[in-house]
LOKOL-784631 format. One line per 10 residues: number of its first residue (from 1); their letters; for each residue x, y, z of N, C-alpha, C. Coordinates in steps of 0.001 Angstrom, whole numbers, always signed. Layout:
// residues N
NUM	a	X,Y,Z,X,Y,Z,X,Y,Z ~ ...
This chain:
// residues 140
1	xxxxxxxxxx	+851,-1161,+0,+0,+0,+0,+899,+1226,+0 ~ +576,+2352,-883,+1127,+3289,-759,+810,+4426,-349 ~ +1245,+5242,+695,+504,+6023,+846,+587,+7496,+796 ~ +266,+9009,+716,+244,+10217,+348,+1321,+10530,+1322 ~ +2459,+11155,+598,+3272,+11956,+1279,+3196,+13161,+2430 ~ +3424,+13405,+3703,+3444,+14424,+4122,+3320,+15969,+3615 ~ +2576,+17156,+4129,+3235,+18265,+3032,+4592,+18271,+3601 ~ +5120,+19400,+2350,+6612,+19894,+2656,+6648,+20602,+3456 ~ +5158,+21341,+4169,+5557,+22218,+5296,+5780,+21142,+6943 ~ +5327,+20199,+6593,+5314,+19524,+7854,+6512,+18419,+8205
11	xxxxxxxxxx	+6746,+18480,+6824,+8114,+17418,+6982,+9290,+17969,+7236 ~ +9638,+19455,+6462,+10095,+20586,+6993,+10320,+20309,+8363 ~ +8957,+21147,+8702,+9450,+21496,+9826,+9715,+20300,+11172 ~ +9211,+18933,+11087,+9469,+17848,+11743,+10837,+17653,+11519 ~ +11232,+17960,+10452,+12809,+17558,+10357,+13495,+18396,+11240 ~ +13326,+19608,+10814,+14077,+20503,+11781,+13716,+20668,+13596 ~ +12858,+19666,+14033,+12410,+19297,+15494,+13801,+18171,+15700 ~ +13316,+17300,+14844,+14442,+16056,+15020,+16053,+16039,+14310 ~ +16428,+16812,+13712,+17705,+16894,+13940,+18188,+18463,+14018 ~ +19436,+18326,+14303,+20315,+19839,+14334,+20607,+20287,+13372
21	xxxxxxxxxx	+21367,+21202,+12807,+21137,+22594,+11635,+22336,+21301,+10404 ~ +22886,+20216,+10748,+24160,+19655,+10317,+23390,+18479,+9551 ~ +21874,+17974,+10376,+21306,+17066,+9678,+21369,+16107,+11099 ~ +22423,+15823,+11736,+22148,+14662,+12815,+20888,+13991,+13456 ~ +20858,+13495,+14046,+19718,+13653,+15268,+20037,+13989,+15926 ~ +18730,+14693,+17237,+18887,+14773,+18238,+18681,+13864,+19183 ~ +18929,+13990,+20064,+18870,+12744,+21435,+17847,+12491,+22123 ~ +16892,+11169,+22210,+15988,+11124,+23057,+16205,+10057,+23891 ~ +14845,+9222,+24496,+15119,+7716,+25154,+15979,+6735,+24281 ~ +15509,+6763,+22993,+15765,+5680,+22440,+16896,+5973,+21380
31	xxxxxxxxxx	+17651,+7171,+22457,+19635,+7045,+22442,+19521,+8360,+20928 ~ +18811,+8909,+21413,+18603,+10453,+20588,+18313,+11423,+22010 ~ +18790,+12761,+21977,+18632,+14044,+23219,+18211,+14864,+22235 ~ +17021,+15256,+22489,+16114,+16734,+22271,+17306,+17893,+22825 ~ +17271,+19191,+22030,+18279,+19893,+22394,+17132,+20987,+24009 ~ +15854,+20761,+24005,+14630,+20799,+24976,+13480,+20118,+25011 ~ +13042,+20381,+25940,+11795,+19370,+26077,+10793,+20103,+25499 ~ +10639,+21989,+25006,+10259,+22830,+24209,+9958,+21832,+22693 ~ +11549,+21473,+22438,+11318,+20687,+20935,+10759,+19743,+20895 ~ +10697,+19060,+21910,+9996,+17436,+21903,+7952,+17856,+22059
41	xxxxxxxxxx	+8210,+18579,+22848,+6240,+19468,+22661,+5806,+19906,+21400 ~ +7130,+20368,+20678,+6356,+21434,+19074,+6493,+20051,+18538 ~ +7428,+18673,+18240,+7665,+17920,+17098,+5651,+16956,+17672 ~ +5655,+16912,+18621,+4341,+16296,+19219,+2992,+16933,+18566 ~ +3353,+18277,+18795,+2356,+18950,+18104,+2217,+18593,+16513 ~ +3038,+18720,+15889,+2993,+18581,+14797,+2476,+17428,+14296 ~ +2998,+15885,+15439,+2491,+14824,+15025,+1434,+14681,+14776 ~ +764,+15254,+15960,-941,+15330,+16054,-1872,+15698,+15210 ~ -653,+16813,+14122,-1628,+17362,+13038,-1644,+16807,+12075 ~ -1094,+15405,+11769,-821,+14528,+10891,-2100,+13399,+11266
51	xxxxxxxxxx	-2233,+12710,+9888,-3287,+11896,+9503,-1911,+10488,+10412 ~ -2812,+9545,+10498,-1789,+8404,+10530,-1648,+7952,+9403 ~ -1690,+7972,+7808,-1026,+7257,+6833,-122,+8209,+6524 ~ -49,+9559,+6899,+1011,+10639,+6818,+1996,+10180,+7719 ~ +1585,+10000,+9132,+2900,+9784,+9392,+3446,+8640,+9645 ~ +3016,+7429,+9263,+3338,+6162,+8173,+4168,+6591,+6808 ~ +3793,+7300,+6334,+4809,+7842,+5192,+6224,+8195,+5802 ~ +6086,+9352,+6763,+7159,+9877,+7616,+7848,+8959,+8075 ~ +7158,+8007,+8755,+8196,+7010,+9565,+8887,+6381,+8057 ~ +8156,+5956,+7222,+9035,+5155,+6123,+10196,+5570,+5438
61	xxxxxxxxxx	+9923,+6783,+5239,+10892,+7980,+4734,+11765,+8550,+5470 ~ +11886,+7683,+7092,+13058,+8639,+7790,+14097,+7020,+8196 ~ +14948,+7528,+8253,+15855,+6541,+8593,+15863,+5998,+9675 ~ +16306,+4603,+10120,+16155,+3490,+11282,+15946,+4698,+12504 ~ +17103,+4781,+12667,+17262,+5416,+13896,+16128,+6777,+14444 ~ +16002,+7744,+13504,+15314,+8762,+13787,+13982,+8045,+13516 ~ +13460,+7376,+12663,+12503,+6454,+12773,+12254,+6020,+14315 ~ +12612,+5195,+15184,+12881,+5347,+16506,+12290,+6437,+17576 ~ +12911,+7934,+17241,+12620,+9078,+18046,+11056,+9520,+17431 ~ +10785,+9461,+16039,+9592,+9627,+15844,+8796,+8999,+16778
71	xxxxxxxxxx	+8404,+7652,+16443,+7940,+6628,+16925,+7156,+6836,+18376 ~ +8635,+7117,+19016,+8323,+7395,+20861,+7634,+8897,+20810 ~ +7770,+9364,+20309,+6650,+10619,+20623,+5128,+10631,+20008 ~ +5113,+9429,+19486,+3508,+9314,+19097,+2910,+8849,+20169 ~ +1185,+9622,+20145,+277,+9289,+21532,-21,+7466,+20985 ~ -99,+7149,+22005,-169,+5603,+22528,-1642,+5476,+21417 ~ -2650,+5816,+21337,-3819,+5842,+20832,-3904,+6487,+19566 ~ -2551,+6256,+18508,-2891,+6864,+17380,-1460,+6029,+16614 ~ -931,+5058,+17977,+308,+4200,+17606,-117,+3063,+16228 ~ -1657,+2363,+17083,-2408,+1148,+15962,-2494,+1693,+14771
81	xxxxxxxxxx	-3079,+2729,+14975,-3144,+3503,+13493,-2409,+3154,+12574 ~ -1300,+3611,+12970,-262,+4119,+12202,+275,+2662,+11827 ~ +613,+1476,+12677,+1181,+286,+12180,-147,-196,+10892 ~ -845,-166,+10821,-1523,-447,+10025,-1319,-21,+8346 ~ -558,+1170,+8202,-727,+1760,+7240,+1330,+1560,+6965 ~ +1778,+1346,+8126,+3285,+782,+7411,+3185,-612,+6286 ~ +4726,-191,+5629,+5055,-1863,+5116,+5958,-2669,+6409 ~ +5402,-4163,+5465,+5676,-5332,+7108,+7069,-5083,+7261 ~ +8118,-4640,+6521,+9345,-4737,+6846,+9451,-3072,+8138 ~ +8769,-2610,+8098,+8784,-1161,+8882,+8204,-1525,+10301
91	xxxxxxxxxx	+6482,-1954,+10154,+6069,-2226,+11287,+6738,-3091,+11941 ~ +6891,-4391,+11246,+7786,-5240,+11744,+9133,-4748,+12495 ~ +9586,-4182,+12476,+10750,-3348,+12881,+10266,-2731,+14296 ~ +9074,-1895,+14409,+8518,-1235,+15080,+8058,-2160,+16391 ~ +7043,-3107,+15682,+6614,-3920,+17060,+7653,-4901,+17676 ~ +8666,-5151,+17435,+10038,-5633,+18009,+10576,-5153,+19161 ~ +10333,-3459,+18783,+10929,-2520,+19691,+9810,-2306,+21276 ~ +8374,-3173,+20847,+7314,-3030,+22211,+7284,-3889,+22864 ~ +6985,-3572,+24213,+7111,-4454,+24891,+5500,-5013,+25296 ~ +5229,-6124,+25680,+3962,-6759,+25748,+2584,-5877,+26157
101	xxxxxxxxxx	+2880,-5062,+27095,+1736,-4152,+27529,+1572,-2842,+26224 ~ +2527,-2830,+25623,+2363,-1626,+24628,+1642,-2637,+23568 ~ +2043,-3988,+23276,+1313,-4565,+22415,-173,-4285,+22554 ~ -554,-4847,+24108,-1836,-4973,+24462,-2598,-3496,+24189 ~ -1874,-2844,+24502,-2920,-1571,+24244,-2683,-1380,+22725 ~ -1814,-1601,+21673,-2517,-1373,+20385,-3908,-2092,+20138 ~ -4087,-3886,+21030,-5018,-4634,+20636,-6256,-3755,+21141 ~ -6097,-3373,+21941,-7260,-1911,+22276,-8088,-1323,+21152 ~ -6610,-544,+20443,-6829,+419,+19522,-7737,-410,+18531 ~ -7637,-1395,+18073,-7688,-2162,+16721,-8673,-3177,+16545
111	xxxxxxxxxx	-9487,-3173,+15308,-9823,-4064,+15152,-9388,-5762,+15416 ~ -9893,-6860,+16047,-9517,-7619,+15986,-8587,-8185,+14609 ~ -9046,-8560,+13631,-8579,-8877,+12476,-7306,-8060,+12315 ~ -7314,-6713,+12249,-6264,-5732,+11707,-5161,-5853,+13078 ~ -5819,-6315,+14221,-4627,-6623,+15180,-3602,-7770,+14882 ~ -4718,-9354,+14263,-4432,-10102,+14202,-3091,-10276,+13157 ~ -3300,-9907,+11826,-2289,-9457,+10902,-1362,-8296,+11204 ~ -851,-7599,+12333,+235,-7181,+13021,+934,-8291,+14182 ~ +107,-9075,+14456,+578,-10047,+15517,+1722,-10977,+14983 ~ +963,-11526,+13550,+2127,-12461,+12701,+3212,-12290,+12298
121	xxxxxxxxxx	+3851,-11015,+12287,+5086,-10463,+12285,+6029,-10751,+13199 ~ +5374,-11267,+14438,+6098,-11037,+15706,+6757,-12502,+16118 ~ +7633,-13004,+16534,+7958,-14360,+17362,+6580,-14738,+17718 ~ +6778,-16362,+17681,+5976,-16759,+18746,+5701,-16357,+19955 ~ +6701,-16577,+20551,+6534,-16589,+21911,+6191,-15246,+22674 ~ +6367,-13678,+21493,+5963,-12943,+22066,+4511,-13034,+21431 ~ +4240,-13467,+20420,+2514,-13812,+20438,+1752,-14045,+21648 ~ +2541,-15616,+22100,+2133,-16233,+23415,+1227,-14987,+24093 ~ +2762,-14377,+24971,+2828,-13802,+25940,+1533,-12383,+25819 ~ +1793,-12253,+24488,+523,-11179,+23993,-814,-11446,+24402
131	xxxxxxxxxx	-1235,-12578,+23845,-2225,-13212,+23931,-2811,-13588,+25398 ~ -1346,-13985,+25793,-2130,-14024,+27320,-2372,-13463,+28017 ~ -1805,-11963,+28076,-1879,-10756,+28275,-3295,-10352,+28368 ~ -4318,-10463,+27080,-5581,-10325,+26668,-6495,-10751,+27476 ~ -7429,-9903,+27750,-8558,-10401,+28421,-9050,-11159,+27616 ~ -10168,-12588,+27839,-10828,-13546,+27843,-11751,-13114,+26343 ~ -12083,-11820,+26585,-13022,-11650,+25650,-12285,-10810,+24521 ~ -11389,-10625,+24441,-10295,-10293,+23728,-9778,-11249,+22695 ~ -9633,-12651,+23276,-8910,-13561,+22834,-10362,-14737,+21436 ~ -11489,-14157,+21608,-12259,-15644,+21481,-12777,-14960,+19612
């Protein structure tokens, strides 16, 4: 699936949230530092004003790593979204990086089915652990 590019005003200016004037990144949790926590609020903002197949585009179009710092600043409830509208080699990448309770709350977000075809990407055994995770009526 392919999907509509970001505008140039938003990719713009997301770029210039996430790296410095040289191109780098900046630093967050996930071994990138915000040069403030000012920048990490405006790049948030911005996320928010994005569709999730926009910033499915964004994540595809930015490299591993800053891919990463994107990622962690998306609201928890707009995360399913967005795996939905990646390719499996991206999401796949993505749900690697969660840990079982972040799984569970995408299964929140999501249709059963559209959960189910993000699940198969994953190891078994973190399936398992997913699954069991799930409430009763979750699982049937």
């Amino acid at each position: 699936m392919h999907n509509p590019a970001p505008t140039p005003v938003h990719r713009s200016l997301l770029h210039s949230e996430v790296c410095t004037r040289d191109g780098s990144p900046r630093t967050t949790r996930s071994g990138f530092a915000w040069s403030s926590a000012a920048n990490t609020d405006e790049t948030r903002v911005l996320l928010e004003s994005l569709r999730p197949v926009e910033i499915a585009t964004l994540l595809e179009s930015t490299p591993p790593k800053l891919r990463r710092v994107i990622w962690d600043l998306l609201d928890d409830n707009v995360s399913g979204q967005v795996l939905q509208f990646l390719h499996d080699e991206v999401s796949a990448e993505l749900l690697e990086t969660m840990d079982t309770a972040e799984l569970v709350a995408v299964a929140d977000e999501l249709e059963i089915d559209d959960f189910a075809d993000l699940l198969q990407q994953l190891p078994q055994a973190i399936i398992r652990q997913v699954l069991d995770s799930l409430d009763q009526a979750d699982r049937q």
